[in-house]
BAROKOL-645578 format. One record per atom (N, C-alpha, C): x, y negated, z negated. Coordinates in steps of 0.001 Angstrom, whole numbers, padded with zeros to 6 digits, always signed. Example, Ala and Ser with C-alpha at 12.3 -4.5 7.8 and 13.67 -1.06 7.14 Angstrom:
+013190+005690-007800+012300+004500-007800+013200+003300-007800+012850+002250-007080+013670+001060-007140+012900-000030-007870
REM end
This chain:
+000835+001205+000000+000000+000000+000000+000870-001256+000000+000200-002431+000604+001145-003512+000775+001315-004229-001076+002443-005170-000571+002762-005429-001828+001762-006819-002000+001306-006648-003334-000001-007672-003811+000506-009196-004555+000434-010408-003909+000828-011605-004117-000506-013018-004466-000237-012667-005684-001482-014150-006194-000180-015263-006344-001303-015890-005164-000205-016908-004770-001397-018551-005513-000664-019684-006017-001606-020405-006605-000939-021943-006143-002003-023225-006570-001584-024288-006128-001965-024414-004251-002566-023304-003748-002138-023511-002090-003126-024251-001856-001971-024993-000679-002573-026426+000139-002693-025299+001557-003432-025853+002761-003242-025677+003804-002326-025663+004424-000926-026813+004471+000034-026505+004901+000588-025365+003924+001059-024676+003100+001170-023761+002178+000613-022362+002909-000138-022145+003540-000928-021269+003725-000618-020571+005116-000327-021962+006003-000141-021453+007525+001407-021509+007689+002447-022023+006378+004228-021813+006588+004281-020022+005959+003591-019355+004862+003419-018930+004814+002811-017463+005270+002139-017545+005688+001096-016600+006896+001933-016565+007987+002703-017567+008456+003714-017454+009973+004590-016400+009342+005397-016826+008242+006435-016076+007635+005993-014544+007114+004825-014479+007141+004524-013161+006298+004122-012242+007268+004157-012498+009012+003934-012080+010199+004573-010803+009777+006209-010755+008959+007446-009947+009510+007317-008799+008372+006567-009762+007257+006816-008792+005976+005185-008313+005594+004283-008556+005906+003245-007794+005639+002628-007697+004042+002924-009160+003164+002529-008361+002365+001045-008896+002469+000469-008703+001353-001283-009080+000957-000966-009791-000125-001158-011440+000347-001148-012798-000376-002426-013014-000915-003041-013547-001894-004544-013776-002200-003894-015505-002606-004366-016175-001984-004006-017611-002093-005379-017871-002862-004894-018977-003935-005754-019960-004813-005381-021134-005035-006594-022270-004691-006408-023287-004859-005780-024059-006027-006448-023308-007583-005932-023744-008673-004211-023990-009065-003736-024653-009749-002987-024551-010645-002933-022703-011468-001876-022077-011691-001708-021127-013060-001925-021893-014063-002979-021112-014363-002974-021799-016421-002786-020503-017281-003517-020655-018646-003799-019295-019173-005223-019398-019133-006468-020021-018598-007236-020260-017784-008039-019253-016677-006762-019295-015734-007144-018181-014831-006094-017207-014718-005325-016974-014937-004555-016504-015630-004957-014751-015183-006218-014661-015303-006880-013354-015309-006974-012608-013827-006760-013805-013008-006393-013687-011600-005299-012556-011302-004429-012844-012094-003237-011719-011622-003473-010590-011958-004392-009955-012766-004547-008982-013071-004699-007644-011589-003818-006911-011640-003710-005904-010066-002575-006536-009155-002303-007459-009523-001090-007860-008214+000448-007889-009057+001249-007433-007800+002548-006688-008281+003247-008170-008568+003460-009304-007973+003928-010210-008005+003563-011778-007921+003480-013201-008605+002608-013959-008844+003826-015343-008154+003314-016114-007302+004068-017283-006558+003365-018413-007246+004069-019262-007758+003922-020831-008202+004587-022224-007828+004256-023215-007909+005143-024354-007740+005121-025309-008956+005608-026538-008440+006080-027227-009962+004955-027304-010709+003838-027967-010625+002501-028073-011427+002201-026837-012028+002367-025818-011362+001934-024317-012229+002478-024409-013499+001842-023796-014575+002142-023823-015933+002622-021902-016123+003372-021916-016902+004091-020747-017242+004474-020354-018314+004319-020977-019477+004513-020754-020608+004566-019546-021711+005018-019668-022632+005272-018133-023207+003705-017637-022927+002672-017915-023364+001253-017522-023525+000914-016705-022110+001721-017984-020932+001176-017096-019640+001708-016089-019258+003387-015999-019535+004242-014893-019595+003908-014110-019980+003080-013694-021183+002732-012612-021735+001391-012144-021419+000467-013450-020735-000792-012662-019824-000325-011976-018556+000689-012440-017979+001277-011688-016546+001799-010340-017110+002508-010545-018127+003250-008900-018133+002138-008127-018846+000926-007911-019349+000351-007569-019577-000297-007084-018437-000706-008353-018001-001489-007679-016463-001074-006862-015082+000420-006571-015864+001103-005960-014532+001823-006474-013738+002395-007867-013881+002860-008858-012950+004430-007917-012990+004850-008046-011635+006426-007598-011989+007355-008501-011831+006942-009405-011260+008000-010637-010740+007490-011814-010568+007905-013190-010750+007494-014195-011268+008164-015343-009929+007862-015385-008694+008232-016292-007732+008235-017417-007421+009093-018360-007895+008916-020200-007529+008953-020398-006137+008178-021370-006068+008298-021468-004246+009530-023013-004226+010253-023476-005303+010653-024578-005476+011739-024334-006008+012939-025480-006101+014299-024816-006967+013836-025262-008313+013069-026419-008925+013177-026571-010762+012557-025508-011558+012546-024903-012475+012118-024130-013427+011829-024839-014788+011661-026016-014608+011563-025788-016271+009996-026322-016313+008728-025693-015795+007807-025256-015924+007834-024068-016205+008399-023194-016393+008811-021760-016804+009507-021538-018411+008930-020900-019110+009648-020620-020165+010117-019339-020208+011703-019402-019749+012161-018630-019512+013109-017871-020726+012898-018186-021729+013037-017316-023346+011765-016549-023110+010710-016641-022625+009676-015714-023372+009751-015202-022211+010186-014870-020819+010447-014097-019823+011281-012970-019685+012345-013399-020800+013498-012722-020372+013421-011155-020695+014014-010404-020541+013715-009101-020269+012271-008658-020259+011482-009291-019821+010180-008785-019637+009791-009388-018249+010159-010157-017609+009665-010801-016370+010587-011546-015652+010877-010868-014758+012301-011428-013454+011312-012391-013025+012531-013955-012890+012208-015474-012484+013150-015884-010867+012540-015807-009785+013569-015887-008942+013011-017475-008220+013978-018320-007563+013343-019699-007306+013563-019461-005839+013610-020882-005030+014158-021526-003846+015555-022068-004120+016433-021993-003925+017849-022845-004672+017988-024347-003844+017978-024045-002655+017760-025063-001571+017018-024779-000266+016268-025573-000608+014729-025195+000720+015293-026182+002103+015783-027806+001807+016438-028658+002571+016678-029741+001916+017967-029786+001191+018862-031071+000741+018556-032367+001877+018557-031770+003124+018245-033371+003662+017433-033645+003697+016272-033406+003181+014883-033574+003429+014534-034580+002274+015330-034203+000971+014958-035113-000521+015857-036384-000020+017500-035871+000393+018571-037015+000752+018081-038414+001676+016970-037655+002755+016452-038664+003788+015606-039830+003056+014694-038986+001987+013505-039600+001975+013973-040427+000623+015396-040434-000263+015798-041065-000778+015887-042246-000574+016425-042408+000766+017309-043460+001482+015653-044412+001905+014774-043572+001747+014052-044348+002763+013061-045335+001614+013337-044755+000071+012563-045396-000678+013647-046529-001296+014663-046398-001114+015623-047604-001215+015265-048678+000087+015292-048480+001163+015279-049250+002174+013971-050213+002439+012584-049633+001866+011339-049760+001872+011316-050696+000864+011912-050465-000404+011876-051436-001554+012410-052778-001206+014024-052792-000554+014804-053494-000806+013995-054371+000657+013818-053586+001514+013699-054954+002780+011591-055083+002497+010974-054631+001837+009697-054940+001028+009087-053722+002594+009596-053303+002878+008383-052765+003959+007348-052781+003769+006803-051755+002895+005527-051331+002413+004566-052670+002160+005064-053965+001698+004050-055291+001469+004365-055918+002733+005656-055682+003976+004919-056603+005042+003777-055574+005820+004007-054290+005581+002972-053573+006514+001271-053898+005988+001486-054079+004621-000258-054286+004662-000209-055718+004803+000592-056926+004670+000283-058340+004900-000415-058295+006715+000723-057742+007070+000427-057440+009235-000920-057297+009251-001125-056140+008502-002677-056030+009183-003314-056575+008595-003403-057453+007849-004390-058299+007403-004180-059531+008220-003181-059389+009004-002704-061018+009968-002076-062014+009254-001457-061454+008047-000635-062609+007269+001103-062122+008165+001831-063249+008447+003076-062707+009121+003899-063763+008514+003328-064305+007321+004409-064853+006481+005534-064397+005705+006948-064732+005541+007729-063902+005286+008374-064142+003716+007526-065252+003408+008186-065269+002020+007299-064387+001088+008563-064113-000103+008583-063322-000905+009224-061404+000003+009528-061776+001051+010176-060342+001474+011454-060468+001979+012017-061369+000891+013888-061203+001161+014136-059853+000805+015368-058942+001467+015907-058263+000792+017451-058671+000907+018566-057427+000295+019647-058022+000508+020222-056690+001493+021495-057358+001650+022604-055623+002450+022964-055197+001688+023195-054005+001928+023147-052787+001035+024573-052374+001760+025350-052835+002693+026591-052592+002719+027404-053577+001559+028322-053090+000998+029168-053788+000459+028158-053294-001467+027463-053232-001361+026673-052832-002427+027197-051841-003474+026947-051431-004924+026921-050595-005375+026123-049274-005734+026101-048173-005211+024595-047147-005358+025553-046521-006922+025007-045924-007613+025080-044875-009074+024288-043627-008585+024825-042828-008523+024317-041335-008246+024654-040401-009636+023501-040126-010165+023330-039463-011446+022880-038350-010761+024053-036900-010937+023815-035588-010442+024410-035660-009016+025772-034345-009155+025856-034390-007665+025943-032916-006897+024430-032932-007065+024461-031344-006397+024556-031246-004826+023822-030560-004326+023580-030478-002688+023030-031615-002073+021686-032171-002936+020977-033066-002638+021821-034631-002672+022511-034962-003882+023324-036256-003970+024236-036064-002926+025064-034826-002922+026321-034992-001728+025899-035363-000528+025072-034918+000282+024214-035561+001186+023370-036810+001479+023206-037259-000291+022875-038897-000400+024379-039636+000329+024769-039109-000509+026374-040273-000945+026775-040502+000407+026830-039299+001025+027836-039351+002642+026695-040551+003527+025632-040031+003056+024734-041508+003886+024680-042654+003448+024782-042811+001904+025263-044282+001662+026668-044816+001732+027454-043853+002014+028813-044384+002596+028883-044760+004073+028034-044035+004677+027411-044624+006334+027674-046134+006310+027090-046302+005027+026215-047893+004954+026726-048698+004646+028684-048221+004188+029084-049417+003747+029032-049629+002179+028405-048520+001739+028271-048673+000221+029483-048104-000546+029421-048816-001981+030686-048001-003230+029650-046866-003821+030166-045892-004146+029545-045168-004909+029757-044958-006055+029115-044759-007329+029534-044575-008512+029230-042842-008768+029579-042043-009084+028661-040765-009861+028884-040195-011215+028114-039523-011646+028452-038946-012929+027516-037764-012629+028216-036519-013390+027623-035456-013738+028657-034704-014655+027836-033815-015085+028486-032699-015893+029712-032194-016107+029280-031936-014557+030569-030926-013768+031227-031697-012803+031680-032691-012630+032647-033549-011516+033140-032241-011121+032738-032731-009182+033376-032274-007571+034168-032949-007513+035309-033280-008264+036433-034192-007782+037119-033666-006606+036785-032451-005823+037562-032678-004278+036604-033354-003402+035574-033284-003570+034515-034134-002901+034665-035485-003317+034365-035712-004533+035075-037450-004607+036045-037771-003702+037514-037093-003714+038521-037299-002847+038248-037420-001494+037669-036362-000959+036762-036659+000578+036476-037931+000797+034973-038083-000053+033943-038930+000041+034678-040582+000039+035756-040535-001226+036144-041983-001509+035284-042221-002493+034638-041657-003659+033650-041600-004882+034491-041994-005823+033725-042377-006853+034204-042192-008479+033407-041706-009017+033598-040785-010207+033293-040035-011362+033486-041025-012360+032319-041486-013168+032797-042450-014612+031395-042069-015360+031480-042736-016395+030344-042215-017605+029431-042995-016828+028478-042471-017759+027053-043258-017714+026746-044452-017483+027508-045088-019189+027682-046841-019278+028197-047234-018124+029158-047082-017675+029720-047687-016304+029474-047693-015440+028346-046309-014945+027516-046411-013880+026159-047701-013772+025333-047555-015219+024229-048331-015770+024957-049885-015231+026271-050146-016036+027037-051859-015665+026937-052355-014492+027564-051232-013477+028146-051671-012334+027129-051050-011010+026010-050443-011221+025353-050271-009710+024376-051158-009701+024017-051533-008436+022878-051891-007571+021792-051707-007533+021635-050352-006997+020988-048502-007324+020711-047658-007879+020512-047735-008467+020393-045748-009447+019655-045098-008595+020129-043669-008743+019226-042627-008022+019809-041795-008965+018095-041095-008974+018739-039621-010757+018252-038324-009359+019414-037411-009673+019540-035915-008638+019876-034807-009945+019580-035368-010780+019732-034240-012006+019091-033788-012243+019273-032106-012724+017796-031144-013138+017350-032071-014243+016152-031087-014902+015606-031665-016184+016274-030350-017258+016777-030882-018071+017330-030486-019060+016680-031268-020419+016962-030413-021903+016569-031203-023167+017425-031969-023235+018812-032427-022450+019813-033833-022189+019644-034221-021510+018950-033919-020664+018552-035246-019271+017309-036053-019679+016033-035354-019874+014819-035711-020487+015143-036926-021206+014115-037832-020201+014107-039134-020623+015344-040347-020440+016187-039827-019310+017639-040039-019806+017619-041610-019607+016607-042050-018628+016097-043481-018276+015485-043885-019438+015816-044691-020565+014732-045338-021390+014995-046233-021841+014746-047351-022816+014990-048458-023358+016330-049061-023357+017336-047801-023727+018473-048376-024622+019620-048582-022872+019280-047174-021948+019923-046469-020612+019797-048193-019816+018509-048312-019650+018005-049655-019163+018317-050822-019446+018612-051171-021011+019506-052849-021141+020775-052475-020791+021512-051352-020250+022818-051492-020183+022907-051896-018937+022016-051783-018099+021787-051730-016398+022194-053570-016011+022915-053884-014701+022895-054740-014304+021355-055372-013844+021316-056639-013930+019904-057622-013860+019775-057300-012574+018152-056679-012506+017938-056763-010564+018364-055196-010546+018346-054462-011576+018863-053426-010962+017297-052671-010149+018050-051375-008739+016808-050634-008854+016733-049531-008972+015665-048626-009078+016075-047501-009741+015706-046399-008788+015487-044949-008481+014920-044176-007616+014863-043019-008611+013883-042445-008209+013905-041105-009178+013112-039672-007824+013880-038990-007108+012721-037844-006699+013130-036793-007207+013843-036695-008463+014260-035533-008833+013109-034824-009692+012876-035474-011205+011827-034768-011812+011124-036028-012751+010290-036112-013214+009386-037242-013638+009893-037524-014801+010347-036261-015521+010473-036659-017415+011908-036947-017506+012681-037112-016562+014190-037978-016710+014326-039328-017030+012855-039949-016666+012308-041443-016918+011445-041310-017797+011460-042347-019212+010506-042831-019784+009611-043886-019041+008562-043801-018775+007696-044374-017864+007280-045710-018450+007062-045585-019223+007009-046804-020233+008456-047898-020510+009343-047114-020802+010184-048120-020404+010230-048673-019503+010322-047849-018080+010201-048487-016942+009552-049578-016952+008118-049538-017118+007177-050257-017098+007694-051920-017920+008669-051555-018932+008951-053383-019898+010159-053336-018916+010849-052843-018432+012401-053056-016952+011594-053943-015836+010570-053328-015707+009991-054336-014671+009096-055735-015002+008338-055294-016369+007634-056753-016561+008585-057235-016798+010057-057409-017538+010870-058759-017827+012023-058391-016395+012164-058465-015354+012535-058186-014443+013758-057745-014364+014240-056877-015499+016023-055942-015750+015992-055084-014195+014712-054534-013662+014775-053833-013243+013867-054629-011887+014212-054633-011366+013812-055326-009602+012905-054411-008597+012916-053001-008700+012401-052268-008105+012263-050473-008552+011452-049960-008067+011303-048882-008720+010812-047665-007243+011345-046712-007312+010761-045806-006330+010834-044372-006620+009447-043814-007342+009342-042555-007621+008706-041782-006801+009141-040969-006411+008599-039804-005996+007927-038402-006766+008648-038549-008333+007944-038002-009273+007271-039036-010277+006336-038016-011202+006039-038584-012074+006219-037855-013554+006214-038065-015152+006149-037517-015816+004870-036419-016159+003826-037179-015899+002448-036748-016149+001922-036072-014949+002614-036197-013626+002032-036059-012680+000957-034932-012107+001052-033697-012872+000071-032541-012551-000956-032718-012636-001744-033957-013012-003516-033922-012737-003706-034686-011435-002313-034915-011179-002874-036267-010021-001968-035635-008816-000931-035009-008811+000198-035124-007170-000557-033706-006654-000509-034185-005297-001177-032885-004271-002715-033228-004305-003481-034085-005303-004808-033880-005002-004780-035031-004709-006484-034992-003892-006800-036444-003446-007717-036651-005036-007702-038237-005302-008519-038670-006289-008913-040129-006117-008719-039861-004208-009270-041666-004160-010516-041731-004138-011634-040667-005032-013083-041125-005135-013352-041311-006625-012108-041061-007005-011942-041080-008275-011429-042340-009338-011558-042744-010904-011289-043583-011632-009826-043164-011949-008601-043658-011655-007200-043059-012486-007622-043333-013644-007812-042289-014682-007734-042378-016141-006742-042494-016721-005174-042023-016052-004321-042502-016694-003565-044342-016592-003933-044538-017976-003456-046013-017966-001589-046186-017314-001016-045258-017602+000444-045692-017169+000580-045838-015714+000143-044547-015433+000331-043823-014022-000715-045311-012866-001475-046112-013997-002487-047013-012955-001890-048282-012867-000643-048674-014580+000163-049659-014688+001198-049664-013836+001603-048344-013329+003111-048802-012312+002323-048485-010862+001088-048085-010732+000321-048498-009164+000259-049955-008953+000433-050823-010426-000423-052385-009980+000937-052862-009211+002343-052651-010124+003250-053725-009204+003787-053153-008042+003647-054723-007509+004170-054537-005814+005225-054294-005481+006422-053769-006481+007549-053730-006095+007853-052450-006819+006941-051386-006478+006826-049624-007463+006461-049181-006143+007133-047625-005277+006366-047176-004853+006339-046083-005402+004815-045356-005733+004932-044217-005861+004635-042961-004913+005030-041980-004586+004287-041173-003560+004460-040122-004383+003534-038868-003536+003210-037560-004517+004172-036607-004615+005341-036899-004533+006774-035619-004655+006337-035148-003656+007092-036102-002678+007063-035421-001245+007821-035529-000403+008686-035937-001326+010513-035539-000247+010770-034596+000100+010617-033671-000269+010993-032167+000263+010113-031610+001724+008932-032848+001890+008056-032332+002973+008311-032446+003964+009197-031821+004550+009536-031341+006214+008940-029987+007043+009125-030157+008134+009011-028648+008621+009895-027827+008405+011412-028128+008440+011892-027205+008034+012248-027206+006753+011572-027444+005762+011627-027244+004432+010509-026491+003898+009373-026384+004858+008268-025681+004892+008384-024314+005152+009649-024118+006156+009868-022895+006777+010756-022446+005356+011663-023222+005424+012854-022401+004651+012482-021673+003106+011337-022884+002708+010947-022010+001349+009795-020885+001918+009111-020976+002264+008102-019733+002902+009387-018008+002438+010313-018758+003514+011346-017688+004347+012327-017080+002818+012688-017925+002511+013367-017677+001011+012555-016793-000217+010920-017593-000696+010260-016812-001347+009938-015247-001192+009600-015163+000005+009263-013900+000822+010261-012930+000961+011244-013830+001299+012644-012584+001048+012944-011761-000334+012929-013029-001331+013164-012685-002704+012025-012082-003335+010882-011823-003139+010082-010864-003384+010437-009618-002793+010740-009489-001325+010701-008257-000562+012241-007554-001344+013284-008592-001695+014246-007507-002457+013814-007009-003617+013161-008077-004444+012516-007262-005900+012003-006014-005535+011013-005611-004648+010489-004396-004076+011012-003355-003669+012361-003870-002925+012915-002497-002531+014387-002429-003364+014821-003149-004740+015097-003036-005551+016592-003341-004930+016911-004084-004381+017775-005102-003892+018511-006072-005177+019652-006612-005079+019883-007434-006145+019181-009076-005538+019058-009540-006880+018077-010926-007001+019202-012615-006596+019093-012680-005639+020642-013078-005114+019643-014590-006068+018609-015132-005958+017921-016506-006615+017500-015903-007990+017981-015096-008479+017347-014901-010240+017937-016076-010861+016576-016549-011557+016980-017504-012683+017530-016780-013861+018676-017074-014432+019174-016540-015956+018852-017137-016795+019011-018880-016746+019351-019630-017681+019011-020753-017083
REM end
């Protein structure tokens, strides 16, 4: 019998990158619109293996409704995990992700929420069609000669950096683990935090979420920041205190803002709710200013980022099955 996949969260595009990809492997997907909760939860009950993305909830409670119900393997269609509690998984439920679906796909759409901010795109496009073609209030500046801060330099930043060096830019970075042969390449620096916060232009956070990253944007991260600074975040929502954000921009420390995540974001990203009241007051406070964009974590949305995770998930199930090693197992 084919192998049984409660797959959850599916959008339409989700369904047909999927279904192309599952041409080769045959298994029997039961796609659901919902979110995983412990909720429905009851869904998995009969299927060998259960697919989620970031909004899915996973928690010890659900961990232990899946292995109960027979789940054998636990599939991210995404590289973050820490919607997963992976202490209450461990020897009871293999966690395998996406590691990289397409670095240029987050790297592009980085660049493009810097560029949108800084030259105001987004406010001359709705002034145009209203027939206003006045240009004040949409100075921006060059961004050659500039400073960017790249916090995290995995696949996704290295592919920032080489494009903001395109541009004429200095780069600052910090992480964990300094690529100092890549610095050497690139023409980068590696320096702390403080010195990044002093001296960039830019911020862009490319760091997982960790209990040391969480929040790493907040009150104290933010007065160290040069005046006018701006910030970018498409990595994960809870690296920013949102609220801070929010006093960076009313006293203007902070000049611009461009998230692609949010902290709170699972009642609201992927659905439509424009018939709807935003009940959340924060999430409606950084919609009001004109110099915030937010979009629904959707850098990663390419075609071939559509393909590649389809192609990746599907693989890493089909080795769990025929008992293959887990080349994407999460450990840790």
């Amino acid at each position: 019998m084919a192998y049984k996949i409660a797959f959850f969260g599916a959008k339409p595009y989700d369904i047909a990158s999927f279904d192309k990809i599952n041409e080769r492997y045959e298994f029997d997907i039961r796609y659901y619109k919902g979110h995983l909760n412990i909720n429905n939860v009851v869904l998995t009950q009969g299927v060998d293996a259960v697919c989620i993305f970031v909004n899915d909830t996973a928690d010890a409670a659900v961990i232990d409704a899946l292995v109960a119900n027979g789940v054998k393997l636990l599939a991210l269609r995404c590289a973050g995990f820490n919607n997963v509690d992976l202490n209450a998984a461990r020897g009871k439920l293999p966690v395998v992700r996406v590691p990289a679906y397409s670095p240029y796909a987050v790297a592009e759409y980085t660049l493009a929420l810097m560029l949108s901010l800084n030259r105001k795109i987004h406010r001359a496009y709705w002034r145009t069609r209203d027939g206003n073609f006045s240009l004040n209030g949409l100075m921006g500046f060059d961004m050659h000669g500039k400073t960017a801060g790249i916090i995290g330099t995995g696949k996704i930043a290295k592919i920032l950096i080489h494009i903001l060096k395109g541009l004429g830019m200095r780069v600052l970075a910090n992480d964990l683990y300094p690529d100092e042969k890549f610095a050497k390449e690139e023409g980068i620096t590696y320096v702390s935090l403080d010195e990044l916060y002093k001296e960039s232009d830019i911020i862009s956070l490319h760091c997982p979420l960790t209990d040391q990253t969480r929040y790493l944007i907040n009150d104290d991260s933010i007065a160290k920041m040069k005046d006018g600074v701006m910030i970018i975040n498409t990595g994960r929502g809870l690296l920013i205190h949102t609220n801070a954000l929010i006093e960076g921009l009313k006293t203007k420390k902070v000049s611009a803002a461009g998230l692609d995540v949010y902290e709170e974001e699972g009642d609201y990203f992927y659905e439509d709710k424009s018939d709807k009241i935003i009940d959340d007051d924060v999430l409606a406070r950084l919609l009001s200013f004109n110099n915030v964009i937010v979009t629904s974590h959707q850098a990663f949305f390419t075609k071939e980022a559509l393909h590649n995770i389809a192609e990746t998930t599907l693989r890493n199930i089909k080795d769990f099955e025929e008992g293959r090693p887990l080349v994407n197992e999460v450990t840790k």
